[in-house]
C-alpha angles and dihedrals in degrees: 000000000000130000086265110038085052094045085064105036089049095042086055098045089050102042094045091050088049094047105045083057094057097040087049091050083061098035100050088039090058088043097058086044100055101256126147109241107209096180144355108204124185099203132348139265128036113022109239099175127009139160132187114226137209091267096055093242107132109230113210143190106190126197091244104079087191103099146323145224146212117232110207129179106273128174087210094057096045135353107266135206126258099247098049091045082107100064091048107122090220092059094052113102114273084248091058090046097057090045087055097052093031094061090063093069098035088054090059085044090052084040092052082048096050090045089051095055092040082057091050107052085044100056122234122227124236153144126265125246102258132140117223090170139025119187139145113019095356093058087047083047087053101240110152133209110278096026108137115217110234112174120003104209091338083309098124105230103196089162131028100257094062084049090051104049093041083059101044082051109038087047085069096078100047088226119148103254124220104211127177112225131166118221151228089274093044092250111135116234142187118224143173120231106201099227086173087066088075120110111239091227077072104111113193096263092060095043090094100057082039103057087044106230106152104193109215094232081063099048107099102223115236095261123146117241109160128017112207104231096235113039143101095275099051110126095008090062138071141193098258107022116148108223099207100168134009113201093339093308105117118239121223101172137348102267083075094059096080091060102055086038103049084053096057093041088051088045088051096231132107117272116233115232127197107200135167109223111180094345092304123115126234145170118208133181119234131168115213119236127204101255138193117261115196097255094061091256127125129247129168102243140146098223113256125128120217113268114251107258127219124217099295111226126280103249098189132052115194107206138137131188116272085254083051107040090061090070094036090043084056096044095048088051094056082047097054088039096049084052106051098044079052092059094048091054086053102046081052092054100041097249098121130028131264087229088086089075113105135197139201081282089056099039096043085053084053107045087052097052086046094050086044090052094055140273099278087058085043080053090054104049093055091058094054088049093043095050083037089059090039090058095039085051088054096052108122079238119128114245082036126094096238073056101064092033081056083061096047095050095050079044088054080045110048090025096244149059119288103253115269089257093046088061100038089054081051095048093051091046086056091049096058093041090062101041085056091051102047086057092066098042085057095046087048088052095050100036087055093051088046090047 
């Protein structure tokens, strides 16, 4: 299946599991409270399956996979008959109601939960927290290669994507960090990392580079692929060769082999290369020449190009016991919801960029990577959308559900309903608010593809 063929397969599959979720915590709500369910639709538009049941309720696929909606008995929708004025959902208590709008939401909240737990027993693959580089602001804030990052601002980091996220986050606020690492030598250590240091040009997607974090999993190691025919390694070289030291400067990966070699080149002497080849190890003697780079500039070099690397192995595995997960599934989900209420507030306030919000392009390129990934990180990312649903929902924004809830709780408060003008200005504010939305969400989509 191809980048795009799965995209969409996986983006409909995800979004009709999420929603019906969502559509069946209203539906079964308005059911125990004695509303009428006229139908239960799983997307909008054309319908392309539906069925009547017993109980007279329509259920629907539609050909749009973007949503759903519950259609409930409503005197301001049709006239309705006298003996069925009791299952009208207008006539219900303002408590009921809000139980009713309010279960959509919480059964996206409970599904986040359940897909936590089932990520959990099954174990998720990861990287461990390990740094292979520091560079930028990490080197001036004194973290070292081979330190292990253990709590990011009292946040435990036990694989690098928790890492990851906690320091794209916590970088918004331009706040020194405290952060526990152990390091090279196994002693644990406290360090700041100076967030402030960050220049404010650095958009959420570069803070990474910019902090200067290299992650090990990401350092290439120095091994030899190609040997150019005619330069200075040629004979002395091989495909596959390991480069471990120049000139008694270790060497992690191969983006710290120019240094040592232009030095040697500058200084006009061989430089001395300790290399494994086959397990064996070697020293060989090589003299750097002034080469060609594409651009037509010049660069000391000995003429080998870096080996292609394949996906280096996972070297953490985050899983609990099915007793174990159901705390750790609860506590995950607080996590993800702290943060992103927390990335709302920011966007507000112009702390973090719009460019955070995401559309269908965006989610379809994520539920395939995820699904490619296995079936713990799909898991996972079911979870993110379905808490992500559960928060939009919540939003005080008319169409929405935190919308409607906003109604019912002036209603609570002046003792009865807001007038009939007052909702539908609310409605058309709404309106605008999401199509507005939804626009970005849409740019976002395509200028990431473009970019």
């Amino acid at each position: 299946m191809n980048d795009f063929a799965g995209s969409v397969f996986w983006l409909i599959v995800s979004l009709g599991l999420l929603v019906t979720f969502h559509e069946f915590g209203h539906f079964w709500v308005a059911r125990r409270c004695g509303v009428k369910v006229l139908r239960f639709s799983v997307g909008f538009g054309k319908p392309l399956w539906m069925r009547r049941g017993k109980d007279g309720t329509e259920y629907v696929i539609a050909a749009i996979p973007l949503g759903g909606y519950v259609k409930m008995l409503d005197e301001r929708e049709a006239d309705i008959p006298a003996h069925q004025l009791d299952q009208a959902f207008n006539r219900k208590s303002v408590w009921q109601r809000i139980a009713i709008v309010a279960a959509g939401p919480i059964a996206n909240l409970l599904l986040c939960v359940t897909l936590l737990w089932g990520m959990f027993v099954i174990g998720r693959p990861d990287f461990a927290p390990d740094i292979g580089r520091v560079q930028g602001v990490a080197a001036a804030s004194g973290f070292k290669p081979g330190d292990r990052l253990i709590a990011i601002d009292g946040r435990p980091t036990p694989s690098w994507s928790e890492a990851g996220m906690a320091l794209i986050t916590t970088s918004l606020d331009r706040q020194p960090v405290t952060i526990e690492v152990t390091d090279a030598n196994g002693q644990t250590r406290e360090r700041i990392l100076h967030m402030e240091r960050l220049p404010s040009s650095v958009k959420e997607r570069d803070a990474l580079g910019a902090i200067g974090l290299i992650p090990a999993h990401a350092i290439a190691p120095a091994v030899v692929g190609d040997v150019a025919a005619d330069g200075p390694a040629t004979g002395k070289l091989q495909s596959g060769d390991r480069i471990t030291a120049v000139d008694g400067t270790p060497i992690r990966d191969f983006e710290s082999l120019p240094a040592p070699i232009a030095a040697a080149g500058q200084a006009g002497r061989p430089a001395q290369l300790r290399i494994e080849r086959n397990g064996q190890p070697l020293t060989v003697e090589i003299t750097p020449k002034q080469l060609k780079r594409p651009d037509g500039g010049e660069y000391w070099g000995v003429g080998i190009a870096m080996a292609q690397v394949a996906n280096p192995p996972r070297t953490a595995l985050l899983r609990h016991g099915p007793l174990a997960a159901i705390p750790a599934a609860f506590s995950e989900t607080w996590r993800l919801a702290r943060d992103s209420v927390g990335m709302i507030g920011r966007m507000i306030s112009g702390r973090a960029s719009t460019e955070n919000v995401s559309g269908p392009i965006t989610i379809a390129r994520y539920a395939n990577a995820s699904a490619d990934m296995g079936p713990a990180w799909f898991l996972n990312f079911l979870a993110l959308v379905s808490l992500s649903l559960a928060i939009i929902n919540l939003l005080p924004i008319p169409m929405l559900d935190g919308g409607h809830l906003l109604y019912y709780l002036i209603e609570l408060a002046k003792g009865r309903p807001l007038g009939d003008r007052a909702m539908a200005f609310g409605q058309y504010i709404g309106l605008a608010f999401l199509a507005c939305l939804m626009g970005l969400a849409f740019y976002n989509d395509l200028h990431g593809l473009l970019r």
